[in-house]
C-alpha positions as CSV (number, residue, x, y, z in Angstrom):
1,X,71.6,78.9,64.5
2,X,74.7,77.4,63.7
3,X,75.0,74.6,61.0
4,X,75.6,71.5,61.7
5,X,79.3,69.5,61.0
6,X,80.0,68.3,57.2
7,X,77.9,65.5,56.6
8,X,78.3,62.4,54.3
9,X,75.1,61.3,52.8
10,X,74.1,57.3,50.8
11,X,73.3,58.2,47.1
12,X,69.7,57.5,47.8
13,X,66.1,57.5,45.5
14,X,64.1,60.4,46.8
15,X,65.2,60.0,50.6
16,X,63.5,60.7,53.6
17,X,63.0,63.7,55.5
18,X,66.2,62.6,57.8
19,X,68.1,63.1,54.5
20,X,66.7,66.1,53.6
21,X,66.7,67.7,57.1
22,X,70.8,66.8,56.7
23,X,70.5,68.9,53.6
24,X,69.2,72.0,55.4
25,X,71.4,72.0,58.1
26,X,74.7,70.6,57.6
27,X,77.7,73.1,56.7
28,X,79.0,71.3,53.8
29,X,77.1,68.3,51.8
30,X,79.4,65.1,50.4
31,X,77.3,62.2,48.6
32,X,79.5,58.9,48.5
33,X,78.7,56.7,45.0
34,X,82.0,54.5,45.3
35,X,80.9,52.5,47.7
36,X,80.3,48.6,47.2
37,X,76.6,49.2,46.2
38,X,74.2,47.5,49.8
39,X,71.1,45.8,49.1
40,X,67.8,46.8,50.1
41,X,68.9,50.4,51.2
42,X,68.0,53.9,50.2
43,X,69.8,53.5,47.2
44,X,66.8,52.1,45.2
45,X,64.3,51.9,47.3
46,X,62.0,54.9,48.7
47,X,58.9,54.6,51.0
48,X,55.4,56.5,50.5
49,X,52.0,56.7,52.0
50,X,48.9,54.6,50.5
51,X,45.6,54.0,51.5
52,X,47.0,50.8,53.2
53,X,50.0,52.2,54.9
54,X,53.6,52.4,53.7
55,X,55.0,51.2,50.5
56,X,58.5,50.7,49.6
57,X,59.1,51.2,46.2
58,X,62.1,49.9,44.6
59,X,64.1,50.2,41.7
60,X,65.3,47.3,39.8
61,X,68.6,47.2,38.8
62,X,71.7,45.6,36.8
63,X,75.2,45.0,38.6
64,X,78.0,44.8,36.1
65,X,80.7,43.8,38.3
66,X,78.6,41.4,40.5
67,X,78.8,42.1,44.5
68,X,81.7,44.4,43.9
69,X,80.3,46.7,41.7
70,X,80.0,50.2,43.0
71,X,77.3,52.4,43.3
72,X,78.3,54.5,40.4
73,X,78.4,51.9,37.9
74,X,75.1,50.3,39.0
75,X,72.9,50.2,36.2
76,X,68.9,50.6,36.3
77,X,67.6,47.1,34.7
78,X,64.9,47.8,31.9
79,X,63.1,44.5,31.5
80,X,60.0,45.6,33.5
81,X,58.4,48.3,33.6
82,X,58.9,49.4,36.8
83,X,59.0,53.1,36.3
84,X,55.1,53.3,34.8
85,X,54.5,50.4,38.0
86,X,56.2,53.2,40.0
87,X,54.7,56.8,38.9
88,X,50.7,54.6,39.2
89,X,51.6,54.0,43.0
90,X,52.9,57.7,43.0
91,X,49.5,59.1,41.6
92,X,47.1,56.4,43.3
93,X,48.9,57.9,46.7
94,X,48.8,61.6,46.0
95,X,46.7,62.7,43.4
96,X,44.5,63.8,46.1
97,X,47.1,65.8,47.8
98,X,47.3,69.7,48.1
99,X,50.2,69.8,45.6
100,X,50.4,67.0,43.3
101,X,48.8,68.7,40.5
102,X,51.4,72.0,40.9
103,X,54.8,69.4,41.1
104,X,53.7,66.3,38.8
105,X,55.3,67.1,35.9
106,X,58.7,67.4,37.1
107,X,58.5,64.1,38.6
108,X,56.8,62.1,35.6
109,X,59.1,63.5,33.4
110,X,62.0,61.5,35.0
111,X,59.6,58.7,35.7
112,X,59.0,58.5,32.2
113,X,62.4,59.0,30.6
114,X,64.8,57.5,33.5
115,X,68.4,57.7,32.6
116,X,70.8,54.2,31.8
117,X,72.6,54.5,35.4
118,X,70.9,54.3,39.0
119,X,72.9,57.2,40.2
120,X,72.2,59.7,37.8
121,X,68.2,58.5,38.0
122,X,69.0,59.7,41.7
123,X,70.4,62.8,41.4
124,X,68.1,63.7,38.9
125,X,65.6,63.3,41.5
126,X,67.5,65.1,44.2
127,X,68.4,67.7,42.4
128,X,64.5,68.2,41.3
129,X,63.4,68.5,45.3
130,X,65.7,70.1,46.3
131,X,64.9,73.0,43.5
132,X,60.9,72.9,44.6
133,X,61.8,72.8,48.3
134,X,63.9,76.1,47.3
135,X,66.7,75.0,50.4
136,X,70.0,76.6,49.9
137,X,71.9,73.6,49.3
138,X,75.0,72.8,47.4
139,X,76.6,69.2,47.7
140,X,80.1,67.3,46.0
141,X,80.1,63.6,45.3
142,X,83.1,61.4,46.2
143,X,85.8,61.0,43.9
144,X,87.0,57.5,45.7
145,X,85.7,55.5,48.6
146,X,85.9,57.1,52.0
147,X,87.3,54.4,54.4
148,X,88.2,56.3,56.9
149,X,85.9,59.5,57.6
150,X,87.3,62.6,59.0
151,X,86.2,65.8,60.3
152,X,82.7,64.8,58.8
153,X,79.4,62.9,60.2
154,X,79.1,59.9,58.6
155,X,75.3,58.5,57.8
156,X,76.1,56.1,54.9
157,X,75.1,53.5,57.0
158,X,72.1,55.0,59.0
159,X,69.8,56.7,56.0
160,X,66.8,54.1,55.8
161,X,69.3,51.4,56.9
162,X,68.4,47.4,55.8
163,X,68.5,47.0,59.9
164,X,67.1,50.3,61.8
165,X,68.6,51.2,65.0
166,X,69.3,54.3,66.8
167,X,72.0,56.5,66.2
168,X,74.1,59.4,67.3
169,X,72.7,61.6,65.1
170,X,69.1,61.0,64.7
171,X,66.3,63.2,64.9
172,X,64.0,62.1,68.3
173,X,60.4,62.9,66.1
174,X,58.7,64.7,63.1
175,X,56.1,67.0,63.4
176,X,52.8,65.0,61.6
177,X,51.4,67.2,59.2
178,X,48.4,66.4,57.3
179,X,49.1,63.4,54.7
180,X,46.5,62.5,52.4
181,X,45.0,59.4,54.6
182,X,45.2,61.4,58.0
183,X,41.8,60.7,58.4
184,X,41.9,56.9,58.3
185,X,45.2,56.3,59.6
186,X,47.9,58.1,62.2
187,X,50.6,59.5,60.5
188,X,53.3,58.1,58.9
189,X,57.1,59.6,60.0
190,X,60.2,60.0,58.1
191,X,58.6,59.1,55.0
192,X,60.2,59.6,51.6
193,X,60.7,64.1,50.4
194,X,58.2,63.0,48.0
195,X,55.2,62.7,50.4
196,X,56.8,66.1,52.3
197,X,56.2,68.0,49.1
198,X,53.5,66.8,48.0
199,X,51.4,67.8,51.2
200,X,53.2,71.2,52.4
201,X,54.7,71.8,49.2
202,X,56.0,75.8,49.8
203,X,56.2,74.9,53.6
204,X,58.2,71.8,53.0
205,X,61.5,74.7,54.2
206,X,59.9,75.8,57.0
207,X,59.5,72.1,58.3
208,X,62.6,70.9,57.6
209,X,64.1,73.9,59.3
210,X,62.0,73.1,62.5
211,X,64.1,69.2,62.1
212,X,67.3,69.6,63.3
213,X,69.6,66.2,63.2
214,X,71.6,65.4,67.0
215,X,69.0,67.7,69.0
């Protein structure tokens, strides 16, 4: 099967599946962190599977530059406590799963000790799937804003977007697989990696594999 065209992916706190699925398939791998930093996007914000349905979780954060700060510079704000608030929802949603016990640690670590800047907190994170999901990926991060795109698909725009909508690219349905509430509720697509490994955990591969973006 022949890989999809260069993609360019949102810096984004443990993304969806979508993302992830762009990760397995694309040729080549760019993650913009120039841009203007959006509110109430993947960049900070994540959604899981609880007992009551999805949760968005976000991160809290510090712009030194005001509305034109870039994502790079965005700083995670400290005053709260937001990553113990955080890791709680994590367990209370999947310490029952097949593979929370095998994976925790590598996640509370980062939960626990959470770097000054929201990008490296990100990447951090991505690079820690991406290592348990064992997909061989490589990506580059921008060096300036892209304000033109070429030769490359551009999602910045359409990973967990403020305003949903279809789009060229997107994939027409996951798989369900058995989530930890399957039993009391239907399941819950495109949710954030973190709910993928959690629940396949080796398998995670295989099902992204089976996801292919634009078919």
């Amino acid at each position: 099967m022949t890989a999809l065209p260069p993609v360019l992916l949102p810096a984004a706190c443990l993304p969806d599946t979508e993302y992830f699925c762009w990760l397995a398939h694309a040729s080549a791998v760019t993650i913009e962190i120039h841009e203007t930093f959006p509110k109430q996007t993947c960049r900070n914000r994540y959604r899981i599977a609880t007992s009551n349905g999805p949760q968005i979780l976000s991160v809290p954060v510090n712009k030194p530059l005001g509305n034109h700060t870039p994502t790079a510079a965005v700083r995670i704000d400290r005053k709260s406590n937001w990553n113990i608030i955080h890791w709680r929802a994590l367990e209370s949603a999947y310490n029952k799963s097949p593979y929370f016990l095998y994976y925790r640690d590598h996640f509370e670590t980062l939960f626990m000790h959470p770097p000054a800047l929201l990008t490296d907190f990100n990447l951090r994170l991505l690079e820690t799937c991406i290592s348990l999901i064992r997909i061989p990926c490589t990506f580059k991060l921008t060096e300036n804003y892209i304000h033109e795109p070429e030769d490359i698909v551009d999602m910045r725009l359409n990973i967990m977007p403020k305003r949903p909508g279809p789009h060229q690219w997107s994939i027409s349905g996951f798989e369900p697989y058995i989530q930890v509430f399957s039993e009391k509720q239907a399941f819950i697509s495109n949710l954030s990696i973190i709910d993928l490994i959690f629940n396949l955990g080796p398998e995670s591969a295989d099902y992204l594999k089976k996801h292919r973006p634009g078919i």
